[in-house]
N, C-alpha and C positions, 0 to 999 in steps of 0.2 A: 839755582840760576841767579845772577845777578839781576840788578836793576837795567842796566845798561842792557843784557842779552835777551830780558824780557822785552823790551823795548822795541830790539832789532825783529824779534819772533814778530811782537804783535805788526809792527811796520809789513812786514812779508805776509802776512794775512789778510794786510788791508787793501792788496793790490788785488785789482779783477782779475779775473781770467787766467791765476795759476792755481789755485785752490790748493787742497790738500797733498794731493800725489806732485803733483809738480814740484810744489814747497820743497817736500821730501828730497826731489830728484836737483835741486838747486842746493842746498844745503848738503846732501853727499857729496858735491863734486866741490862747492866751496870749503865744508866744515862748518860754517857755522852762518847765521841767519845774517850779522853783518858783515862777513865776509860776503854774501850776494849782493848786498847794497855797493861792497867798493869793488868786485868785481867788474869788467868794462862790456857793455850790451851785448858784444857781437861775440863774446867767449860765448855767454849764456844762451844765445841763440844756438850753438851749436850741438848742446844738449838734447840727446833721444828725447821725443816729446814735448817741447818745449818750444824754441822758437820765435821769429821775432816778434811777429805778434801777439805775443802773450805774454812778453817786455815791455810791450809800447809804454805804462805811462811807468815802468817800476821806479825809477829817478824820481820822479816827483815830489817834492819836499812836506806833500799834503799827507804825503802814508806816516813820517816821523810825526809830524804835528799831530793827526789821529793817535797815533799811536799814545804819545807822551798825556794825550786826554783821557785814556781808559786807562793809562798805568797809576794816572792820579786817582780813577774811579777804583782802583783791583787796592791800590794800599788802602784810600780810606774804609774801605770796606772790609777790611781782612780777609781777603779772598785769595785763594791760594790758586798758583798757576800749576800745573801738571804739565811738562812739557815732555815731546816721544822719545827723546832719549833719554830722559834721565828715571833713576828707579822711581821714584815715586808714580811714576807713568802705569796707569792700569795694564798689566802685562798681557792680556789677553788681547785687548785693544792693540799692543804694538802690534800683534801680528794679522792687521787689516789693514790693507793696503790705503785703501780713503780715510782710515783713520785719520782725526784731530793731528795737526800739529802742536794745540794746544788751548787743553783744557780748563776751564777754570771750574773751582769746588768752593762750595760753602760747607760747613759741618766739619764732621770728623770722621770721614770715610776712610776705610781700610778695608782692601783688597786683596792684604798679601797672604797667600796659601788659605783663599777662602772657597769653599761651594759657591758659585754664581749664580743663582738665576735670574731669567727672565720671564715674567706673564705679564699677559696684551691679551686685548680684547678687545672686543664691541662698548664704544661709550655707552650705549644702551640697552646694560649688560640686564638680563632676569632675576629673577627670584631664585632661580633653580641656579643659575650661573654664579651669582654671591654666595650662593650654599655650596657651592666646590670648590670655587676660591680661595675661601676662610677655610676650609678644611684641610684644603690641598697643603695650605699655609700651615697653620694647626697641626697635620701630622708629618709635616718633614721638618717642624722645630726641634727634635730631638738629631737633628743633623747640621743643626746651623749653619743655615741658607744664610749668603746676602742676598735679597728679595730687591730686585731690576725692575722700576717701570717708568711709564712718563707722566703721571703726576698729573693726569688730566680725570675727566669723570669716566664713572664707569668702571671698569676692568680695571683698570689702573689704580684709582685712589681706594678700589677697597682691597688690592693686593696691597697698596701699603699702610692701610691700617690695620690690617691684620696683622701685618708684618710689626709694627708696633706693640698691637697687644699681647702678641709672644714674647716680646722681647729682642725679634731678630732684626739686624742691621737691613736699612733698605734705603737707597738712591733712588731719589727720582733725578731721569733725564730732563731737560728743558730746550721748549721750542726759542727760545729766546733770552736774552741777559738774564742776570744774576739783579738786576735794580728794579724787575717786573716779576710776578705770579700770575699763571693764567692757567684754568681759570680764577676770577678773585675771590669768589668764594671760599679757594681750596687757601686761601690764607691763613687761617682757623688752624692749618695742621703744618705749617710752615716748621714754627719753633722742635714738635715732637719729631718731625722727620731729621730736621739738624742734630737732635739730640741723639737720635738712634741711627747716625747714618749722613745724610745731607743729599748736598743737591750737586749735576754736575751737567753745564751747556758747554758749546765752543761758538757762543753767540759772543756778541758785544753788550753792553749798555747801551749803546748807541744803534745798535742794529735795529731794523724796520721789522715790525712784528707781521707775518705773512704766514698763513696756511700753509704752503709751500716746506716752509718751516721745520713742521711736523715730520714731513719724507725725510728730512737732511735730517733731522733728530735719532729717527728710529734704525739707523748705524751705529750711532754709538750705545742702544738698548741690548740690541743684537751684538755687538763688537763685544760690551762688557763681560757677558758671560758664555758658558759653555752648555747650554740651555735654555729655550726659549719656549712655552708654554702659552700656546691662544687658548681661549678658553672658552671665548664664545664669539663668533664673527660671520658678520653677513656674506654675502659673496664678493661686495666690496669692502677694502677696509685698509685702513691704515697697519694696523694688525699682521696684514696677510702681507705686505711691504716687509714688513720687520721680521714675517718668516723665511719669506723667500732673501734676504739679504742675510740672513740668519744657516741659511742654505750657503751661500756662496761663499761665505768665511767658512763651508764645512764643520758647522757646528749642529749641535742633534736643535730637532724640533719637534716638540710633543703637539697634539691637540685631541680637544674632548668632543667623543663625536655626540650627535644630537638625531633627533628624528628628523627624518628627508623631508616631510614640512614645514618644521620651524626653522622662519627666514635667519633666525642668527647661528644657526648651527651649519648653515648651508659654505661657509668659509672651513669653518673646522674639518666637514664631511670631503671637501674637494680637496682638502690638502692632504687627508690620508688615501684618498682615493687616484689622486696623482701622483702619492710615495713620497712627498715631502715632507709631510711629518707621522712620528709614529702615533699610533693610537694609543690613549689611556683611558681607561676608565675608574682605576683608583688611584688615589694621590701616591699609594706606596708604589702604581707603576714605575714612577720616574725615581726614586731611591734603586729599585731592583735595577732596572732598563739600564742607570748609570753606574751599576755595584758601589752604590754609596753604604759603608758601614759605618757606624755609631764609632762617635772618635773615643766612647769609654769600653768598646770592646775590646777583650784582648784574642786573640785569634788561640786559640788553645784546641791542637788536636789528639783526638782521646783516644784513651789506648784502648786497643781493641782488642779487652781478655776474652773475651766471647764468640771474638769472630777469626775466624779462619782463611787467612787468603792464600791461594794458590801462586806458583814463580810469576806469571804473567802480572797479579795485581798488587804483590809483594814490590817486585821492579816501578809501576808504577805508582805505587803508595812513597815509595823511596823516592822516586823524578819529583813528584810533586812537592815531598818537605824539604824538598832543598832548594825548588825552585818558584814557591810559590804556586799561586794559579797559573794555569797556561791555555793555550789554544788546543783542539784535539788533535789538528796537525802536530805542532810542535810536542805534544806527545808521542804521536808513532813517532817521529823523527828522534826525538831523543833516548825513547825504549824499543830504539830499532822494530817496531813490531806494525804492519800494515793497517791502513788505516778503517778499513771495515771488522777488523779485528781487533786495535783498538776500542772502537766505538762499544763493541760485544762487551769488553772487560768494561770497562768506565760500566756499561748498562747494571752490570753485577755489583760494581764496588758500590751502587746507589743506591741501588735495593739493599746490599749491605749497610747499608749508614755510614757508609766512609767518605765517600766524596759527595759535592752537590753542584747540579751545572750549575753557569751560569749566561745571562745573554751574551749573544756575540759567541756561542760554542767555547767558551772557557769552563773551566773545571776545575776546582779548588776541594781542601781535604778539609773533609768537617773539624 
């Protein structure tokens, strides 16, 4: 994007009361962020959603002037803009509807064709809760995660310093600008998260730092990946926000359940108990649960001088090497054969060592 188009984005950001989705639904119909500014009131009012009061002050010379003030704050800083249409835009994040119109990043964050996660949790996470963390962490480094959090205490800063001492790429979200760290403490680990990863708000410099903050932040936690992992949370919690919106972009949601006593597990327990997220209790769950394989695997199936399959698992040995995994509908359907009768072969070719399920009733050849 240019200077000028950055310019026009941030201008349409800084106006109340159209926020994100509107933005979007403004910028469709014109094309682009300053074509709404010389578009004329009463077109824009006529926009599904939209309207004139959610026009009233868009003219006003005060959103360019704002604007032109943080685009001085984003150069001196060498702060890169992410805007939703262009590729450098976290792909995942396009397809949220409240998504950002735009992001800003410090670091060296790369997104493209990566594993995403996300873990959240209780700022006043346990002893037992840092021991699954770090491990959860620890053994899905041989999958190279980018490890999602927001960079507060608790849950959060020790998933990204674990994320660190593996080695693996990690974002922290932020409740506020890129010219603040909250909390200050967590300044200490600023430089190493930039270096393994960075940092990414759709705050301003100039924006008013509010609690509040934190709800709007943990969208884009949830947006980033395809995975979200609580780890430990009370019955209330910021957390449990970032699962349930984490839900609604139809993305999976793990959580670690705890004893029905211990007040921080009692978030985790009602979210697998109302079906919202699955239950884990080993880190390798969420590798299995998402069929994540080792990107130094090579898939090699082995010839089977030893074993003897009949026409039914010969056909089906055959659908599979040429098709991949599949679902065990789309096995009977494609070896014509019914599907409780299916199910009987696949049971054989497992006990054979030929195939091995997988979740979600898929089936793949050793």
């Amino acid at each position: 994007m240019s200077e000028d188009d950055i310019l026009y984005v941030l201008a349409l950001q800084h106006v109340s009361n159209i926020g994100d989705v509107g933005a979007k639904k403004l910028i469709a119909h014109c094309g682009s962020a300053e074509a709404v500014f010389k578009e004329k009131k009463h077109k824009l009012a006529k926009i599904d959603g939209i309207g004139a009061v959610r026009l009233h002050d868009l003219k006003l010379d005060s959103h360019l002037k704002a604007a032109a003030i943080e685009l001085e704050f984003i150069k001196a800083n060498g702060i890169s803009c992410l805007y939703f249409e262009d590729a450098n835009y976290p792909e995942k994040l396009k397809h949220c509807i409240d998504g950002p119109i735009l992001l800003f990043q410090s670091g060296a964050v790369d997104l493209k064709e990566q594993r995403i996660i996300s873990v959240v949790g209780t700022r006043k996470i346990t002893t037992s809760g840092i021991a699954f963390c770090e491990k959860l962490i620890e053994t899905l480094k041989p999958f190279n995660p980018v490890i999602v959090s927001g960079f507060a205490y608790g849950t959060d800063i020790t998933a990204h310093k674990a994320a660190i001492k593996h080695g693996l790429q990690t974002i922290g979200c932020l409740a506020h600008g890129l010219n603040q760290i909250y909390p200050k403490v967590h300044k200490k680990y600023v430089a190493e998260v930039e270096k393994h990863g960075g940092f990414l708000t759709d705050f301003w410099s100039s924006s008013h730092f509010d609690r509040n903050n934190f709800l709007r932040r943990n969208r884009i936690i949830a947006g980033l990946s395809s995975t979200t992992i609580v780890v430990e949370s009370a019955e209330r919690g910021g957390s449990l926000v970032t699962a349930d919106i984490a839900n609604s972009y139809n993305r999976d949601v793990f959580a670690v359940p705890g004893r029905p006593t211990d007040s921080l597990s009692v978030g985790c327990n009602n979210l697998i108990k109302q079906q919202k997220a699955h239950l884990i209790t080993s880190p390798l769950d969420v590798a299995y649960m998402l069929n994540w394989e080792l990107e130094s695997e090579q898939k090699v199936i082995q010839k089977q001088l030893f074993v003897e399959l009949d026409d039914e698992e010969t056909m089906i040995y055959n659908f599979l090497k040429s098709t991949d995994k599949q679902l065990l509908d789309s096995i009977a359907i494609g070896c014509n054969l019914p599907i409780f009768k299916t199910a009987s072969v696949l049971l054989n070719m497992e006990l054979k060592g030929v195939i091995r399920p997988l979740p979600g009733k898929l089936f793949e050849l050793i």
